[in-house]
C-alpha positions in Angstrom: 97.2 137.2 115.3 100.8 137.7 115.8 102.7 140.7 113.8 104.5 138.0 111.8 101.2 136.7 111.2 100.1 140.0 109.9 102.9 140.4 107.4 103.0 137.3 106.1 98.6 137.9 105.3 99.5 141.2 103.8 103.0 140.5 101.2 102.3 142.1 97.7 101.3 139.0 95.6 103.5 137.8 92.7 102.3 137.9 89.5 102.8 136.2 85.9 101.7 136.2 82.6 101.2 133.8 79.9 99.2 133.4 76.1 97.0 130.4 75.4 94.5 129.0 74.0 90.7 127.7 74.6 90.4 124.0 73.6 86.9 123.6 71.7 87.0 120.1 72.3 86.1 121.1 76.3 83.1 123.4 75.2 79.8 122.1 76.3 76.7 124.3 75.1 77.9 128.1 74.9 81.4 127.8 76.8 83.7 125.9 78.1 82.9 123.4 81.6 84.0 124.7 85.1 85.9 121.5 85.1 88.0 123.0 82.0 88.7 126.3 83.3 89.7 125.2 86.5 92.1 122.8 85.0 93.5 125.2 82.9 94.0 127.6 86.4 95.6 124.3 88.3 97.8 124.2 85.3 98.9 127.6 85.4 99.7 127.3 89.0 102.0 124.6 88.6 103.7 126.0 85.5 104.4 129.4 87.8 107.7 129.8 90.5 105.0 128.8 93.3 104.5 125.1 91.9 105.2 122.8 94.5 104.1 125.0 97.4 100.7 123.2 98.7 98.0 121.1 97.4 94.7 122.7 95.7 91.9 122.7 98.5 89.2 124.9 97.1 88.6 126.8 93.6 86.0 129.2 92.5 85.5 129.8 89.2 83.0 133.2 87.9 82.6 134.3 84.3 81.8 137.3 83.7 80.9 137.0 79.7 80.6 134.4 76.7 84.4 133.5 74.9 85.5 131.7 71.9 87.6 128.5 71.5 90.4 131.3 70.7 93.9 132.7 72.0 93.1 134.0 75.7 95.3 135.6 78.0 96.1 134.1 81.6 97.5 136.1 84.6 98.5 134.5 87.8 98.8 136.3 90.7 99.8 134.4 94.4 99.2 136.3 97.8 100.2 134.2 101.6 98.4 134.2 104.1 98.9 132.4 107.3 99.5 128.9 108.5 101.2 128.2 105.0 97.7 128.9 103.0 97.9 130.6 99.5 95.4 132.3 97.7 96.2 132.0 93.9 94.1 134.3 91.1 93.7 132.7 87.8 92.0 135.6 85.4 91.5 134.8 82.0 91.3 137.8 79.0 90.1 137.7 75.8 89.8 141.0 75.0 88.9 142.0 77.9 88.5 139.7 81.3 85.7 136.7 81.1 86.5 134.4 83.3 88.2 134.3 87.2 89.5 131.8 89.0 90.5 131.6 92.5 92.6 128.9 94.0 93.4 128.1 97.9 96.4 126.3 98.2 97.6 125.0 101.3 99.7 122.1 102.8 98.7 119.3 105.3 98.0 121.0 108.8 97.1 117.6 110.5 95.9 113.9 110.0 93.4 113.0 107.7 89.9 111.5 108.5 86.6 110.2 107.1 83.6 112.1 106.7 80.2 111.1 107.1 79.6 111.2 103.2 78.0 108.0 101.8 78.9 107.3 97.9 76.3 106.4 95.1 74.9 103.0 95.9 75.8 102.3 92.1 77.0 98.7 91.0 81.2 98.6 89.4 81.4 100.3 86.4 81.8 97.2 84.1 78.5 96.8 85.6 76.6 99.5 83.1 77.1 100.0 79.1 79.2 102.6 77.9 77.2 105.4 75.7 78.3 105.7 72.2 80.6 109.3 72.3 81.9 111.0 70.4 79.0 112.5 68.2 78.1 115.7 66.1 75.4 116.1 68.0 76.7 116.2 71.2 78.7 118.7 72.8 82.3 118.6 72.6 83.3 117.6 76.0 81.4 114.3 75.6 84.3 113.3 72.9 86.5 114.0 76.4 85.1 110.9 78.2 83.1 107.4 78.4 80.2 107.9 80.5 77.8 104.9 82.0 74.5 106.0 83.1 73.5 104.4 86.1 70.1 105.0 85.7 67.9 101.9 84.8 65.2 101.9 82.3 62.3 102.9 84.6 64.4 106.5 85.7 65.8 104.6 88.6 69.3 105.6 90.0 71.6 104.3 93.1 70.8 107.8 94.3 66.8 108.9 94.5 67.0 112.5 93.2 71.0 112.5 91.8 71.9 111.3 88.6 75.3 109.3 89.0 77.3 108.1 85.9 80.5 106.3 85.9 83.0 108.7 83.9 86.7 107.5 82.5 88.8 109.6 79.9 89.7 108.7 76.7 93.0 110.1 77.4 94.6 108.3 79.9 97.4 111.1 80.4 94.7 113.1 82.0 95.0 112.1 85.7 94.9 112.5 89.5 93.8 116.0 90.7 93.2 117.6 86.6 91.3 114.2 86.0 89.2 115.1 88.8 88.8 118.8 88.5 87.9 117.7 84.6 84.7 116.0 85.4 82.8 118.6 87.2 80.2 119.9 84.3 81.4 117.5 82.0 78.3 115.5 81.7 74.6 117.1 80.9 73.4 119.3 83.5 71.0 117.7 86.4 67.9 120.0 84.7 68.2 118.0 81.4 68.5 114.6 83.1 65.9 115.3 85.9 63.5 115.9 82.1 65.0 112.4 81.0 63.9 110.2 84.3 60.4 112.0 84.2 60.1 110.9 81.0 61.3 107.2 81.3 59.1 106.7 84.5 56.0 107.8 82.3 55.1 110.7 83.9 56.2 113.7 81.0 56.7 113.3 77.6 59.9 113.9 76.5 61.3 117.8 76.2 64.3 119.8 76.1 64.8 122.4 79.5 65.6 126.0 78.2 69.2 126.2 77.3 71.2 128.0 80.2 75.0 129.0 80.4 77.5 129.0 83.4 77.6 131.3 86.0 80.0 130.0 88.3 81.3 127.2 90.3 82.6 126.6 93.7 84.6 122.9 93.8 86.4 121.3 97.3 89.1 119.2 97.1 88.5 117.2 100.3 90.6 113.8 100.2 94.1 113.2 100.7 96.6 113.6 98.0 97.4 110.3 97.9 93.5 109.3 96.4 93.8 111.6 93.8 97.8 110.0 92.6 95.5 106.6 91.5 92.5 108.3 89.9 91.8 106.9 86.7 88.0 107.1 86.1 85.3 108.0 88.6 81.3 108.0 89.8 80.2 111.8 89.6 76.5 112.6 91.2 74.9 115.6 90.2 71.7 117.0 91.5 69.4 120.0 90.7 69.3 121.8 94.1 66.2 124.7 93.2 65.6 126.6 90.3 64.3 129.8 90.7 64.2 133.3 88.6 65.7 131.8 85.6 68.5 130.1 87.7 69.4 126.8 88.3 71.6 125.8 91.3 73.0 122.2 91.1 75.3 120.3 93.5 78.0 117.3 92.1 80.2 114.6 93.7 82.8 112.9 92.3 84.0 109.9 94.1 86.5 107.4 93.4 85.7 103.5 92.7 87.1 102.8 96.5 84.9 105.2 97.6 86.5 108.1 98.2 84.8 111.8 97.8 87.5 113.5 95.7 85.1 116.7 95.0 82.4 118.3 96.2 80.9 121.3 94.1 78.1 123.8 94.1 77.1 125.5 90.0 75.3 128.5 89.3 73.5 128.4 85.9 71.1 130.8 84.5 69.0 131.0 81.3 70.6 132.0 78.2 68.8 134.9 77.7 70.1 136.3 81.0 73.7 136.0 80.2 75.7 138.4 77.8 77.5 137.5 74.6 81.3 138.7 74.1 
């Protein structure tokens, strides 16, 4: 590493301050989605002086305690590094810190390629029935979105083990990158659907998975900027990875209808009993 190198890894980070507020109508069981959060921490890096200065590759997203669809606090704090790469930290306060979010920001280093990722065998959305959202007995976010459930009658999916539903917001200003970062988290949570297909292919009856809360969440940004400009709904896959110790860890896709992966992400969740309240 050259000594320029080194300087430009070790300049103080800037820093900014702003007052907000949670939006309930994100909230799904005891907080708001990773989706959400990291949204609101995209947004706050474009609203600072270093907007325009790379595109979001990676975020990870930890909370540290239960909050309330209330006023928070958001500080944004930028450090460089080399090669052009930014780390930006998002921390949200309500009385004290309970979430943080941490952005890497960089610009294009090289040409673009494909991956050896396969999409969701699932048919084109018009294919599949939209569900009947928004209710009062469903959690907020679902008033966000129109989902279709891929999954047939029997429990079958395009995707043995994932369930995959076609998502599209009901407000079409939400786009591109926010669009995407939006539907991580914002559909039930892989242990709850894994107890649905047992049930429709006859093998449980019917029962609700112990409630759990978010932990944190790790979500790549892996396609050109170009596929996120023309997002405008998607196919998200999520799968329940292991449980273990009161734990779940879950994995999601979200892919565009040309077949794009425009996320990859990897959710912590543990039982509700393990997780403080504010």
């Amino acid at each position: 590493m050259s000594a320029q190198d080194g300087a430009a890894g070790s300049r103080a980070p800037t820093s900014r301050r702003t007052t907000s507020a949670l939006d309930y109508g994100w909230w799904a069981s005891d907080g708001p989605t990773a989706g959400y959060l990291v949204r609101r921490a995209i947004d706050a890096l474009e609203q600072s002086p270093d907007a325009g200065r790379g595109q979001v590759r990676h975020a990870h997203v930890q909370v540290l305690r239960l909050a309330a669809a209330d006023a928070i606090d958001i500080s944004v704090a930028r450090a460089s590094g080399t090669h052009g790469i930014g780390r930006v930290t998002v921390t949200f306060g309500q009385g004290g810190e309970f979430a943080v979010a941490t952005l890497t920001v960089g610009p294009r280093l090289g040409h673009s390629g494909t991956g050896d990722g396969t999409p969701p065998a699932a048919l084109p959305l018009d294919a599949y029935v939209p569900m009947i959202t928004p209710s009062p007995t469903l959690p907020p976010v679902t008033g966000r979105f129109e989902y279709r459930p891929t999954t047939d009658q029997d429990g079958r999916g395009p995707r043995p083990g994932w369930d995959v539903v076609w998502v599209t917001p009901t407000d079409h200003r939400l786009r591109g990158l926010a669009l995407v970062a939006s539907i991580i988290d914002c559909w039930y949570p892989p242990s709850f659907m894994r107890s649905v297909g047992e049930h429709l292919r006859g093998r449980e009856p019917l029962a609700q998975p112990a409630p759990t809360v978010l932990i944190s969440a790790s979500i790549s940004f892996p396609a050109d900027q170009a596929a996120y400009d023309h997002v405008g709904h998607a196919l998200l896959a999520n799968h329940l990875s292991a449980t273990a110790e009161g734990y779940c860890f879950e994995l999601s896709e979200v892919w565009s209808d040309r077949g794009e992966l425009l996320a990859t992400a990897e959710l912590i969740r543990a039982s509700h009993d393990h997780h403080s309240a504010p």
